[in-house]
N, C-alpha and C positions, 0 to 999 in steps of 0.2 A: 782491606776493610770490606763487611759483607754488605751487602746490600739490603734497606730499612724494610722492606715490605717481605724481602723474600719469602716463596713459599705460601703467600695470602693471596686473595682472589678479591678484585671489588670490582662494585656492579655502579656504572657512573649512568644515569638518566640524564640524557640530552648530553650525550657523550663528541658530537660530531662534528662542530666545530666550536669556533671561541673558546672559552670556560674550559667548556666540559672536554674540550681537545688538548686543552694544554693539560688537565687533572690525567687525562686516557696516559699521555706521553711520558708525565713526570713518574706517576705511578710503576708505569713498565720502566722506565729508566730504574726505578729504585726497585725493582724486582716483583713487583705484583703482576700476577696474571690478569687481565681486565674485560671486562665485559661492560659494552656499553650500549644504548639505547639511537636511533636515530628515526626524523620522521619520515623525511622526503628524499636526503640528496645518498642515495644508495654506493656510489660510485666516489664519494670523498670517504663515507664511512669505510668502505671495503680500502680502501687507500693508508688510512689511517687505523686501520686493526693489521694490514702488513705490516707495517711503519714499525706495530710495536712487536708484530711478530720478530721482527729484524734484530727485536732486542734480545731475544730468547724467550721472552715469556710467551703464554697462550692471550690468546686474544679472538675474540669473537664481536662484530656486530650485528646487534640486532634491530629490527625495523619494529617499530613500535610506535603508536600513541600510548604516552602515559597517562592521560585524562581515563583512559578506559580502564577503569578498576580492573575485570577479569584478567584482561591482558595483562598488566601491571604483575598479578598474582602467579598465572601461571607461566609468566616470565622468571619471575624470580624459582620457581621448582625447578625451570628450565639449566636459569645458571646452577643451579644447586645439581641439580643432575648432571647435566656438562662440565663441571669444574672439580666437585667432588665439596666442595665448602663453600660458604660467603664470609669471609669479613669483614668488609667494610660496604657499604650503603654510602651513595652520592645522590642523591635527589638534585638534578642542577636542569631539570628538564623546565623549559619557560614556557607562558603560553604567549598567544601573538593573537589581538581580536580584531586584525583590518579588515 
């Protein structure tokens, strides 16, 4: 049986742990290649974009605030350019105001 995603690309915000890490893994298990978003913890993202390389798909993190409009913008050309397509959009980035 093929795998539900195969061959699609999604871009998960606030990809890097919780949530957005189980959305990054389920995804690559069902065959999406994924691109995701991280703020701070550089060294569990890069961990967890192997994780789904191991699955066979492509996988990239990237270091981002999503608050920042620009960034946000020319991140998304970025995966678009690096993937070849988007289709699917996760917005799952939280904010934290302590």
């Amino acid at each position: 049986m093929g795998k539900l995603l195969a061959g699609k690309t999604a871009f998960i915000t606030g990809g890097s742990r919780g949530i957005g890490a189980s959305i990054v893994r389920h995804f690559a298990e069902e065959g999406a290649n994924v691109a995701f978003t991280y703020r701070k913890e550089a060294e569990l993202a890069e961990g967890l974009a192997k994780e789904a390389q191991a699955l066979g798909v492509k996988a990239i993190a990237y270091q981002a605030d999503t608050a920042d409009f620009e960034r946000a913008q020319s991140l998304i050309s970025e995966v678009i350019e690096t993937f070849g397509n988007l289709d699917i959009l996760i917005n799952n980035a939280g904010m934290n105001w302590d």
